[in-house]
N, C-alpha and C positions, 0 to 999 in steps of 0.2 A: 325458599327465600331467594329473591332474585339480588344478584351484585352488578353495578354498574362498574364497568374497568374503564378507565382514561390513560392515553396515549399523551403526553404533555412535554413538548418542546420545550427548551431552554427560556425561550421567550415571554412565554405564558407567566402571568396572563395581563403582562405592564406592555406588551409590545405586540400581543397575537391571542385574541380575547378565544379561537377558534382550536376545538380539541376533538381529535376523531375518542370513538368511544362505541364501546359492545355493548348489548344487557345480555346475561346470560341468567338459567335456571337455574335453582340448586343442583341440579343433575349434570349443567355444562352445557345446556342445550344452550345456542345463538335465540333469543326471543326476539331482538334486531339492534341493530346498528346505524351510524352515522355519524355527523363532524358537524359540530358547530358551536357558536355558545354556550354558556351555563344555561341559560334559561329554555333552551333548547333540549337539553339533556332530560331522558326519563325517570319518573320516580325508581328507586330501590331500594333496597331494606342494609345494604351497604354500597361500600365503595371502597374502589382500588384502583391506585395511579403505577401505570410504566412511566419512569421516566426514559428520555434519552439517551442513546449510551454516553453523550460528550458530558453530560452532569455529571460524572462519577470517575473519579481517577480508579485502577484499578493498581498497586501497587503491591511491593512483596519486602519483604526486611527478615533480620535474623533477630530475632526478637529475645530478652533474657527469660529465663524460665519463672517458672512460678505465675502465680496472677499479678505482681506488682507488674510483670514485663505487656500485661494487655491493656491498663489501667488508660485512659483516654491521655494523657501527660508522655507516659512513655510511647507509644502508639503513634503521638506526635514527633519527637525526637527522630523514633526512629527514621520518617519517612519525610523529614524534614526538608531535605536539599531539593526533594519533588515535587516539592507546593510553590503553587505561587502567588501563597498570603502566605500569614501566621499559623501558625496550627492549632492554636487557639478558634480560627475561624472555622474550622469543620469539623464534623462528627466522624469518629473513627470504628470501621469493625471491623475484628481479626477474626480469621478462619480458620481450621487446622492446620496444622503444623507438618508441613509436609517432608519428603524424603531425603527432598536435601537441602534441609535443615532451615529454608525458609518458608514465611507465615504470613498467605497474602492477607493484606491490608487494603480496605474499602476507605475511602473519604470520599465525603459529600457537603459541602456549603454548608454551614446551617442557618445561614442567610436565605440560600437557597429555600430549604425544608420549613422555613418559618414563615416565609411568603405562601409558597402554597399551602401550609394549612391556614392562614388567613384568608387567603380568596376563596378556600371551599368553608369555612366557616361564611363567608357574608353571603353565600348563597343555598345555606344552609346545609353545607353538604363536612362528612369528615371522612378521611381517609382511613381505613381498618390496614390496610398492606401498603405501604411505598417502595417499590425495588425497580429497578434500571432494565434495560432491554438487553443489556449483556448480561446481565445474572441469570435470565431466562434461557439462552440462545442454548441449544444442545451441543454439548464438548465430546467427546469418543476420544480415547486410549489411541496415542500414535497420532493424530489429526487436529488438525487448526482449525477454525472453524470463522470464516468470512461472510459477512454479513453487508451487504450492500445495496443502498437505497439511490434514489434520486439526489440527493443531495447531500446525504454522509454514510457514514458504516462504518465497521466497526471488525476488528481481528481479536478474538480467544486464541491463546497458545495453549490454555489449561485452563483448567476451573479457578474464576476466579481470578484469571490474571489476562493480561490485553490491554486496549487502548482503542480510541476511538478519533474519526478524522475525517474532515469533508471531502468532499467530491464533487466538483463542479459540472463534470462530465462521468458520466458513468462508466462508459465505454473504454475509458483510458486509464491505467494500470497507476491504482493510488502511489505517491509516492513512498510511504508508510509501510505497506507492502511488500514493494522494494528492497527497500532498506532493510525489513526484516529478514527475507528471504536471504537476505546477502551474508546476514548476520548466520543463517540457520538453512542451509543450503537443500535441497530435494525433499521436501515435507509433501506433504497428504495435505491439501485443504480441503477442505468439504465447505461448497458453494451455496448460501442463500439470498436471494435475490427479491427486493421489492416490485413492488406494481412498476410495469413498463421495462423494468431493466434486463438490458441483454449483456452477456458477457462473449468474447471470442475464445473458448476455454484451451481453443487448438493455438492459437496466438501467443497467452499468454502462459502456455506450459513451453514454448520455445524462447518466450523470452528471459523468464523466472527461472527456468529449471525447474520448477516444481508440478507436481500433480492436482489437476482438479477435479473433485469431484462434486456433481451433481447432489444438492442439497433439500433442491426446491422451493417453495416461494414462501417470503418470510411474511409475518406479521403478528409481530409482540401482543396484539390483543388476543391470540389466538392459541398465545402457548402453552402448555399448560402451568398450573404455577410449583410446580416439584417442591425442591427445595431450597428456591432463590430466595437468599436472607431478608429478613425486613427491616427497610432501612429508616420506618417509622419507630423501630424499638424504641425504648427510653421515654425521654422527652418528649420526643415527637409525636407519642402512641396516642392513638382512640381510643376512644370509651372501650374495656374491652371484658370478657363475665370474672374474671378477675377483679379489675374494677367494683363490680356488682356486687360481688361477694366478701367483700372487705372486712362488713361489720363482723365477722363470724371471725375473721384473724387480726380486732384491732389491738386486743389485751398483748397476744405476743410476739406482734409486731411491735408494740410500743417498747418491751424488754430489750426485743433483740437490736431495736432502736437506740436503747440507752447504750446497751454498751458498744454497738459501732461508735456512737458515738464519743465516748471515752475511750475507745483507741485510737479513731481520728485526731481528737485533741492530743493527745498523748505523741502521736506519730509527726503533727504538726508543729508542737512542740521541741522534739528531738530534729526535725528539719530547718526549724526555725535558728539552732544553734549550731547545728553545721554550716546555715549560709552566712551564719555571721563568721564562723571560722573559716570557710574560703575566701571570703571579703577579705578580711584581716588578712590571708594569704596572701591573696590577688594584691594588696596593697605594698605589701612588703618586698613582694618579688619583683612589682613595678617599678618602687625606688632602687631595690638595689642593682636594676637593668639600666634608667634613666636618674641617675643621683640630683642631677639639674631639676626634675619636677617636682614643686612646690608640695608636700605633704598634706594629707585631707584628703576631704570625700571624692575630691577632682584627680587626685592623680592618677587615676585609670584613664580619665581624658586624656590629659596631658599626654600619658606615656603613650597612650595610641595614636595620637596627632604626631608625634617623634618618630614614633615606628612605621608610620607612614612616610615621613619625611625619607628615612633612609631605605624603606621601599624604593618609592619615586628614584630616587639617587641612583636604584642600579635596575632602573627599569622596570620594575613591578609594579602592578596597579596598588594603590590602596585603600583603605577599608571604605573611604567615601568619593573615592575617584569618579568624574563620566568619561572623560575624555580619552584615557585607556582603554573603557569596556567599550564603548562607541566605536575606537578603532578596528579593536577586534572583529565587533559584528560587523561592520561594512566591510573589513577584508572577506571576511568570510561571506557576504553579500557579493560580491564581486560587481562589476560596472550593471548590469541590467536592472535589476528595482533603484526607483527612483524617490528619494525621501520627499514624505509630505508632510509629518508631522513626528514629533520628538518627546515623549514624557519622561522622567527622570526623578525618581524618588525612595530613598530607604532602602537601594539599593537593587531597585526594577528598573530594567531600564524598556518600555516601549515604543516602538516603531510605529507607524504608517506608510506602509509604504505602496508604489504602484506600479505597474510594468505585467509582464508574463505569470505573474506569482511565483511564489519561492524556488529559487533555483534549487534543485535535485540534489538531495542529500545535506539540507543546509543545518538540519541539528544536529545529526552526526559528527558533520565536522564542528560546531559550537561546541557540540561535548566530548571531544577531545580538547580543545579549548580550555576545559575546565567548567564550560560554563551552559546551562539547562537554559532550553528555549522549547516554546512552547507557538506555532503558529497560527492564526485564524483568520478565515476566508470573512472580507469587510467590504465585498462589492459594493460602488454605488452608480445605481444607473449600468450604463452601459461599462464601464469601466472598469476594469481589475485592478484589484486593491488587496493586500490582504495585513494581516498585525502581526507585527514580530514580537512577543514578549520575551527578555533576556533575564534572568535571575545568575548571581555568581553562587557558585556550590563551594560548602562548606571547605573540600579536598581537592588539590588542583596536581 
């Protein structure tokens, strides 16, 4: 049975109709390869997409115990101040529970994962695996593991944990890298390198302090797929013999049906009465804080609109402020980027900005701040440009 695997940028396939792609045997043998359109692409008896590593946050949290503590809802919570949507908007999976005591956490769009399986639905095609080019990339005990192409890459610290970031020159020593290194001083990387890319390994072990070693030449069509999670689980999933075989489990499926279902209702129920008793809370505490605000559904407004007020009064931003958080990030910008454009909403605030790109260490110092930014490389033309997106986090 032959599997076609696709390589699928960010972009794909509303901005970049073009996706490199393997066939391989059932055995693993290469039958061949190439880049281009769907229509392009060879028959196969399945398929399987690598995404990007920038598609996928890779995050970690102390999570409660039990399975209520994995449930998509708490999942969100917990890794809440590192999004920057709602957490409603992504799909969440937790990993094991590691040694000390945190439990990395996978999110991915499901904006994202709903557009690609509609563009391989209109071309007849559906995904059986969806997982990321860092779930794949090999991790070793004691070693980091860098991954570096022509235009982005990507650092594992551990399985399952890392981050991913552009690179407009290869050659020159990621800022991200940096920074990390600074955080976690004389580490082992172990080096993988895309088509064309050279790294100075004697250079930048005098710069970083750390060690490099040779990895060898990377390409996510090529790795094998171990035990990199699928991040088409659930909803997302293909036809799968599961699927197939249904009829033979529909009797006590439909039992074991009924009563999730009557604990659901039962558990939504007893939820449903709690949030009316922290309401009721939430309201009581507001008046006896701000006595002046008028009674009713509204006096959470009111009382936050006041408690803003006397923020403001002794300098603090409040909950709906720009012009605090604006200051902030331009101090912390300092005179070199140059604003071109300003977005402002629900408490995001993003930039445009253009000049040399991001001054050196610029989230580090936001996140002493208090406050989560997130950058991206928005070249146009000849031009350097990149996007500063600022979110305020929950604990300051």
């Amino acid at each position: 049975m032959s599997t076609l695997r696709l390589l699928m940028k960010g972009d794909w396939p509303d901005l970049e109709q073009s996706c490199a792609w393997v066939l391989s045997s059932s055995a693993g043998a290469v039958l061949s390869r190439g880049e281009g359109p769907p229509a392009s692409w060879p028959a196969a008896a399945s398929c399987e997409v690598i995404l990007t590593a920038d598609q996928l946050l890779l995050l970690r949290a102390r999570l409660p115990a039990g399975r209520r503590g994995r449930t998509p809802a708490a999942l969100g919570y917990s890794v809440e101040e590192f999004l920057l949507e709602e957490p409603e908007r992504y799909r969440f999976l937790a990993g094991a529970l590691q040694t000390d005591g945190f439990t990395p956490v996978l999110a991915v769009a499901k904006q994202r994962m709903q557009r690609i399986g509609q563009a391989l639905a209109q071309v007849g095609r559906r995904a059986r695996w969806i997982t990321a080019e860092s779930l794949v990339a090999p991790v070793f005990d004691g070693q980091w593991t860098l991954v570096l192409e022509a235009e982005r890459g990507f650092l594992m610290q551990g399985p399952a944990r890392g981050f991913a970031f552009d690179t407009d020159e290869a050659a020159a020593v990621p800022v991200e890298l940096d920074l990390a290194l600074q955080q976690s001083p004389g580490r082992d990387v172990r080096v993988y390198l895309g088509p064309e890319v050279r790294v100075d390994a004697a250079a930048w072990e005098a710069r970083l302090g750390a060690k490099f070693l040779p990895g060898g030449s990377w390409d996510p069509l090529l790795v094998p797929r171990g035990a990199a999670p699928d991040l088409a689980a659930g909803e997302f999933a293909g036809t799968s013999s599961l699927g197939r075989a249904a009829p033979r489990w529909l009797a006590a499926g439909a039992v074991v049906l009924g009563i999730w279902a009557l604990a659901v209702l039962g558990h939504w129920g007893w939820l449903s009465y709690r949030s009316m008793s922290l309401a009721g809370a939430q309201r009581a505490v507001a008046l006896a804080a701000f006595p002046q605000a008028p009674p009713g559904p509204d006096v959470l407004v009111t009382a936050q609109s006041q408690l803003d007020q006397l923020r403001r009064s002794r300098g603090l931003m409040g909950e709906s402020d720009l012009l605090p958080l604006l200051a902030e990030v331009l101090d912390a910008l300092g005179r070199g980027p140059q604003l071109r454009r300003l977005d402002y909403g629900a408490g995001r605030l993003e930039l445009s900005l253009s000049g040399q790109g991001p001054p050196p260490g610029l989230e580090a110092r936001l996140r002493l701040r208090g406050l989560r930014a997130v950058v991206r490389s928005a070249a146009q033309g000849g031009a350097a440009e990149f996007v500063l997106v600022v979110l305020r986090t929950r604990a300051r």
